[in-house]
C-alpha positions in Angstrom: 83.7 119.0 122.4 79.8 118.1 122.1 78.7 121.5 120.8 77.7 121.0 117.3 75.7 123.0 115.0 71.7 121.7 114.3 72.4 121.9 110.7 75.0 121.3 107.5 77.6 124.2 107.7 77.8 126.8 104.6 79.2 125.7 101.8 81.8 128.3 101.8 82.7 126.9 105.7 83.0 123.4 103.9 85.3 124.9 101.4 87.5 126.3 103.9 87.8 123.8 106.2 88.6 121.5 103.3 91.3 124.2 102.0 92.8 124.1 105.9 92.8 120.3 106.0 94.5 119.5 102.8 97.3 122.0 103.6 97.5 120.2 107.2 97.6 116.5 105.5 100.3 117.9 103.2 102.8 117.9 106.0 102.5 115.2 106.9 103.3 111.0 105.9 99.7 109.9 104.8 101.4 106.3 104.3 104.0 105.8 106.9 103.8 108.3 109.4 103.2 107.5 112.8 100.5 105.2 114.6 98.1 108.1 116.1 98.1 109.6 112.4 96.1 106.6 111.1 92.7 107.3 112.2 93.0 110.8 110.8 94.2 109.6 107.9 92.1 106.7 106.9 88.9 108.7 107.7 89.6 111.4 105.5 90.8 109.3 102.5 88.7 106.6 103.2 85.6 106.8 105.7 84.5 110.6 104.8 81.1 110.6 103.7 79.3 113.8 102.6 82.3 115.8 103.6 81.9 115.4 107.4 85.0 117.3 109.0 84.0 117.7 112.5 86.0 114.2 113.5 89.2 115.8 112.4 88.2 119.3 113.1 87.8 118.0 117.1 91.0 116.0 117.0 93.1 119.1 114.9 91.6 121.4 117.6 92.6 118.8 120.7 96.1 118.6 119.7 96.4 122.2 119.1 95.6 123.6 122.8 98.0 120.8 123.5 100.8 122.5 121.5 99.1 126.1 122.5 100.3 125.0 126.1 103.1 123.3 125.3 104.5 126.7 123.6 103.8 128.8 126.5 105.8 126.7 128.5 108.8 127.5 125.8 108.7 130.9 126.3 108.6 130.9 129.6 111.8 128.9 130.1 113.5 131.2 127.5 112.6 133.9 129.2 114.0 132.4 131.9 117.2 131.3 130.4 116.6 127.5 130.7 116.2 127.7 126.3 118.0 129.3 124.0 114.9 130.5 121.5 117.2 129.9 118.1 117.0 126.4 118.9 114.3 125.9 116.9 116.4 126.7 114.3 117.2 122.8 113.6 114.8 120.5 112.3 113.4 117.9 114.9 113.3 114.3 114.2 109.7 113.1 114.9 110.4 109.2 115.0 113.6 108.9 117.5 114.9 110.4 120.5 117.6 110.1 122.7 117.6 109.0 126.2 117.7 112.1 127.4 114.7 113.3 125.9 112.8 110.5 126.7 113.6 111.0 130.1 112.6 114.4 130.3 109.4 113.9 128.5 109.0 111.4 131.1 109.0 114.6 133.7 106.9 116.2 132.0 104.6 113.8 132.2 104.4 114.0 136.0 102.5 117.0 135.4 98.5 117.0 135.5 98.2 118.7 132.4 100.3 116.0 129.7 99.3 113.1 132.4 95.5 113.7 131.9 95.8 114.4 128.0 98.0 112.1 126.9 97.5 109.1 128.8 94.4 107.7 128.6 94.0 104.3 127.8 90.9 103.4 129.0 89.4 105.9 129.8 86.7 107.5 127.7 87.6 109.3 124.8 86.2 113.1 124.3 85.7 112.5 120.7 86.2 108.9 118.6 89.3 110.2 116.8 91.1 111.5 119.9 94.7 109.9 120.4 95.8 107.4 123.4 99.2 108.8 122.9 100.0 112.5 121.3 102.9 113.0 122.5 105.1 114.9 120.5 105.1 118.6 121.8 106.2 116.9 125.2 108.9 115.5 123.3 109.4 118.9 121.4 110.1 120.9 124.6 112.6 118.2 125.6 114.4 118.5 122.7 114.6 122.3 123.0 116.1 121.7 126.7 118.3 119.1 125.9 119.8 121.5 123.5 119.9 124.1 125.8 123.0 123.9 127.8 121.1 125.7 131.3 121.4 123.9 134.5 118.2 121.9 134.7 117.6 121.1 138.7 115.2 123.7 139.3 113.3 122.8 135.9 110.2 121.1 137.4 109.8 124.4 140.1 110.4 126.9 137.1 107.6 125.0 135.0 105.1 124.0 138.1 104.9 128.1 139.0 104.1 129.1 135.1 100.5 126.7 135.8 100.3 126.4 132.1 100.6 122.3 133.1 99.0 122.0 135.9 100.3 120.8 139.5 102.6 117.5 139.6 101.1 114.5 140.4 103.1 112.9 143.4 102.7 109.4 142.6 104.0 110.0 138.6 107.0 112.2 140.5 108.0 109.9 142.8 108.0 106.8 140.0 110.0 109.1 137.5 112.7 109.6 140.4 113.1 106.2 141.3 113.4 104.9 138.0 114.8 107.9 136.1 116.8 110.2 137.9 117.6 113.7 136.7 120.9 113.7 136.5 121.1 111.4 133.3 119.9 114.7 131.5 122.8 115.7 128.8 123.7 118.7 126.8 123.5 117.9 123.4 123.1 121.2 120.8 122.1 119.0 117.9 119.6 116.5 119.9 117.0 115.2 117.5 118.5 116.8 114.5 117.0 115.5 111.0 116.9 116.5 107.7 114.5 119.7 106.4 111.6 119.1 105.7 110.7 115.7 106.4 107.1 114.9 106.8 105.2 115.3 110.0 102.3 114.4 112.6 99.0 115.8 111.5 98.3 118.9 113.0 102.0 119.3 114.4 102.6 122.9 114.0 105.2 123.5 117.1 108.3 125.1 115.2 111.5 123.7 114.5 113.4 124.0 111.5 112.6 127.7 111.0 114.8 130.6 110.0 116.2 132.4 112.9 118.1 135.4 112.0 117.9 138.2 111.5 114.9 138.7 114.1 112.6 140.1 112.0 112.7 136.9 110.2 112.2 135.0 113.3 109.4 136.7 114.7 107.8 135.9 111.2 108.5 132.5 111.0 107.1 132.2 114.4 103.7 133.8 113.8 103.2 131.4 110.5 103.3 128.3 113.3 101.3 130.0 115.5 98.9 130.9 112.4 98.2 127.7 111.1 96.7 126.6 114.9 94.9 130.4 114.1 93.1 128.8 110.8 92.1 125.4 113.1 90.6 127.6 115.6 89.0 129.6 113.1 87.7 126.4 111.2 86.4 124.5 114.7 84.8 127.6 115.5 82.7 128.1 112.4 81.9 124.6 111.6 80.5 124.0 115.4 78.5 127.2 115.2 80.2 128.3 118.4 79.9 132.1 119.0 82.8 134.3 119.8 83.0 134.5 123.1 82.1 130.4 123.4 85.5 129.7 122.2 88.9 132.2 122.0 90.8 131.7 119.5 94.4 132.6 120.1 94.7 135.7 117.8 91.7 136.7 119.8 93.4 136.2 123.4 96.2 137.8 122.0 93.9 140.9 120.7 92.5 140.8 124.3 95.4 141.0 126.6 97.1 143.6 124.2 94.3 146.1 125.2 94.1 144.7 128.8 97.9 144.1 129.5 97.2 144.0 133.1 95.1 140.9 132.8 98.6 139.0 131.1 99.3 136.1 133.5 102.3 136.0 135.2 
């Protein structure tokens, strides 16, 4: 996240980035949204000087490969029948969540991956804008299991072997089991349902609230989410000066392991 380019971008980089951050900030509650939103917000309205976008391009580009992770897991535990995919179907209340989503966030926690990224109080931040807390894709997935109706005791093993989060850490495990046990987990088909259309977190492009039928029209709805973390990628990667094959972008993985489908992780 140091890499940074020994001169001013071009002015048509500027314009872009600008383009991609006004679109993100429009989906999202400039005024009353939540707490980790108010560094973003009041820099860009407020502190920006000389339109300097690396700040949010860094933190837009953090919370993205957090989501980018966060997703894979999805599909791997629809693939594996512990999601039903069309449960993104319902909008997702960003501001409130049952207890059994906060308890299975709190597994998800226990994993290396979210425990490293999105708990760090104290410890030194990668860039100044980066969040103590971010952790709404962890509470996105639990949302989408807590709507699933799938037997959830072999959740942690089915997660742990996809590696997309890392091992579990013992210690966070062994807390979450004595003061939240699994069981407490409950079915619920319209957890965390909101109205459409509500305002967001910046950067917050996991879907939810999509159409999902017929497929065509879900698979497209889909690749629009996955698109807009496409355009951050693209934006980090030309305002840093990084070359291609410094930093992947995800439509360039994905152009990757289609010619090289052997090389797809398992």
């Amino acid at each position: 996240m140091t890499h940074g380019p020994p001169v001013r971008p071009p002015p048509h980089t500027v314009v872009k980035v600008k383009s991609m951050l006004d679109a993100e900030f429009a989906k999202c509650d400039i005024r009353g949204g939540p707490p980790g939103d108010d560094g973003a917000t009041t820099y860009y309205f407020f502190k920006n000087h000389n339109d300097d976008f690396g700040p949010l391009l860094k933190l837009l580009y953090w919370r993205g490969r957090q989501q980018s992770a966060i997703y894979d897991v999805y599909e791997q535990l629809c693939m594996r029948g512990f999601i039903q995919a069309y449960n993104v179907g319902l909008p997702m209340a960003i501001n409130r969540s049952s207890e059994s989503v906060q308890n299975l966030t709190w597994l998800l926690m226990c994993f290396e991956g979210p425990a490293k990224s999105y708990s760090s109080p104290g410890i030194e931040k990668l860039f100044p804008l980066q969040d103590d807390d971010f952790s709404l894709p962890l509470q996105w997935l639990a949302t989408m299991i807590v709507r699933s109706s799938a037997d959830n005791q072999d959740l942690p093993r089915t997660i742990l072997a996809s590696r997309y989060l890392g091992d579990i850490d013992d210690a966070k495990f062994c807390e979450y089991m004595k003061y939240c046990p699994f069981k407490v987990i409950q079915y619920n088909p319209e957890e965390g349902r909101c109205a459409p259309d509500l305002p967001g977190q910046f950067g917050f492009w996991l879907p939810h609230g999509i159409r999902t039928s017929p497929d065509d029209v879900f698979a497209l709805e889909l690749r629009k989410c996955i698109a807009r973390f496409n355009r951050i990628e693209e934006c980090f990667q030309e305002w840093f000066g990084f070359k291609p094959e410094e930093v992947y972008t995800e439509a360039q993985q994905m152009e990757f392991f289609e010619a090289h489908p052997n090389l797809l992780p398992e």
